[in-house]
C-alpha positions in Angstrom: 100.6 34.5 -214.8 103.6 33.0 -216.0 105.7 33.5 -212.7 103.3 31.9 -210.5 103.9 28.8 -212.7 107.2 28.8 -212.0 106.9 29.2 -208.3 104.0 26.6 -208.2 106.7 24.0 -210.4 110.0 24.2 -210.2 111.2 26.1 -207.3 109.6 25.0 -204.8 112.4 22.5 -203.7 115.8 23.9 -202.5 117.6 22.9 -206.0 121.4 21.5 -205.7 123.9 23.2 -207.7 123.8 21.3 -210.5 119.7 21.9 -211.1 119.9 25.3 -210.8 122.2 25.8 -213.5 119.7 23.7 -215.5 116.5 25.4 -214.1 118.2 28.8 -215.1 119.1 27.9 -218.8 115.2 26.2 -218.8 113.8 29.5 -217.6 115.8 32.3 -218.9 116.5 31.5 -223.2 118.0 34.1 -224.7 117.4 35.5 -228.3 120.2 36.1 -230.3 120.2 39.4 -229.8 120.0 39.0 -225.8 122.8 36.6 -226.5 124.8 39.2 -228.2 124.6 41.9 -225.6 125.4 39.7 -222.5 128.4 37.8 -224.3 129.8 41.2 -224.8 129.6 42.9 -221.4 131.0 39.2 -220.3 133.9 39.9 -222.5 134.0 43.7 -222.2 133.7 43.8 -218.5 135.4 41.0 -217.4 132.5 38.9 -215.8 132.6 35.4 -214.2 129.9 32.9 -214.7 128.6 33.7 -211.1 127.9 37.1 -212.3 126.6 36.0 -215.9 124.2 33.9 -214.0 123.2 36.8 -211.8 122.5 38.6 -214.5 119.8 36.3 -216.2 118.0 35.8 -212.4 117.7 39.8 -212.5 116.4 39.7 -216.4 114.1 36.9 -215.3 112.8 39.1 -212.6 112.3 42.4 -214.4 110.8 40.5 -217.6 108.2 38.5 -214.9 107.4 42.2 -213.2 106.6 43.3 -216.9 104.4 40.4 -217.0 106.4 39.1 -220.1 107.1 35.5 -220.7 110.1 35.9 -222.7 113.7 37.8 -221.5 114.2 40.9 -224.0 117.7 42.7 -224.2 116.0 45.0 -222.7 115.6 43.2 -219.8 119.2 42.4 -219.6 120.2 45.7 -220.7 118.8 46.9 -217.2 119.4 44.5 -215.2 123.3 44.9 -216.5 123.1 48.1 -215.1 
């Protein structure tokens, strides 16, 4: 399963600020059409980065409970909400 890879990889180490940025942008891609959706909720609802990077952890989290490799806008539709 593709989120025990992760856990057995990457996160296993307490990651500085710096990594995580890079571990998130490694682990959550976006298609252009996830892309679209969260760039305009970012501009529509005034989010900070903080909360843009929220956002992709909870998409990660919902596409990993679907068993799914990739992030859908789906996924960040509802984890938006």
């Amino acid at each position: 399963m593709f989120s025990n890879d992760l856990k057995n990889n990457e996160f296993e180490f307490t990651p500085t600020l710096g990594s995580q940025f890079k571990l998130l942008r490694k682990y959550c891609k976006l298609d252009l059409q996830s892309q679209a959706l969260i760039q305009n909720a970012i501009e529509h609802l005034v989010y900070s980065t903080r909360v843009f990077d929220k956002i992709l952890k909870v998409a990660r989290t919902i596409a990993e409970l679907e068993e799914q490799e990739n992030i859908t806008s789906d996924h960040i539709s509802e984890a938006i909400q």
